[in-house]
C-alpha positions in Angstrom: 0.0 0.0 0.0 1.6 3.6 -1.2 1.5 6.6 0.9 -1.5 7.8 -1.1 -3.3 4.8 0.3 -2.8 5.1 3.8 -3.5 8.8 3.8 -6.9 8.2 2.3 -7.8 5.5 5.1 -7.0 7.7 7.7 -9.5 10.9 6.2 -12.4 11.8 7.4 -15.0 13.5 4.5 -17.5 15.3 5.3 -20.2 15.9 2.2 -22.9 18.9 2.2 -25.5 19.7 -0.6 -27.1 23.1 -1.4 -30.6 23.2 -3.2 -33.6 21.1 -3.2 -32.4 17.2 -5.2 -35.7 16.8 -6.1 -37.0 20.2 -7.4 -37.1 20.3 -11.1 -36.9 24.0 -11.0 -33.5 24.0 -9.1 -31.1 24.7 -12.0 -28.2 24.2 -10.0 -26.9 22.1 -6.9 -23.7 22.6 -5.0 -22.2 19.5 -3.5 -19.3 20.1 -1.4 -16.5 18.0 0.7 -14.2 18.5 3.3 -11.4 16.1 4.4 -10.0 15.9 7.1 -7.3 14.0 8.8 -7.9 14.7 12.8 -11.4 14.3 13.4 -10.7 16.3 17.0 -9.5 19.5 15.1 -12.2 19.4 13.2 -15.0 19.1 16.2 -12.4 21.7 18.3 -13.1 24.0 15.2 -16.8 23.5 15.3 -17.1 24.4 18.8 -15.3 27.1 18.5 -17.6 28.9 15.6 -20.3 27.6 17.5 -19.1 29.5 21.1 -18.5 32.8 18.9 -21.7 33.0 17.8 -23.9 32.1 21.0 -21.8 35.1 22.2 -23.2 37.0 19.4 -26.6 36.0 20.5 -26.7 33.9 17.1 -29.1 31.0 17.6 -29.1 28.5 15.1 -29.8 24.9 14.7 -27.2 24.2 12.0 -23.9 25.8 11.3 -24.3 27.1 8.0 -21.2 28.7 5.6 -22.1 32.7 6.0 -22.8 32.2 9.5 -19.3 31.0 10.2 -17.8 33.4 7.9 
């Protein structure tokens, strides 16, 4: 097995979609995917952007992009 390999098996992906899949009138739909090696940084990360904005009074439900911005 090559480095390429081992590197793969050790990444965690996480996928996200924007628009409605099965709206005919949705012209476009953004799929996007973020690896990740250290699950932990990741979630350390989230908690983070999720602290900031409960001090900014921000109440949401689920992170989104321009809230994080």
């Amino acid at each position: 097995m090559g480095p390429e390999i081992e590197f793969l098996n050790n990444m965690h992906i996480f996928i996200d979609e924007s628009g409605t899949l099965p709206d005919p009138k949705d012209k476009f739909i953004v799929i996007s995917g973020v690896g990740v090696k250290r699950i932990k940084e990741a979630k350390n990360l989230i908690n983070r952007i999720m602290t900031s904005l409960r001090q900014r009074k921000i109440r949401i439900k689920e992170l989104k992009f321009y809230y994080a911005g």
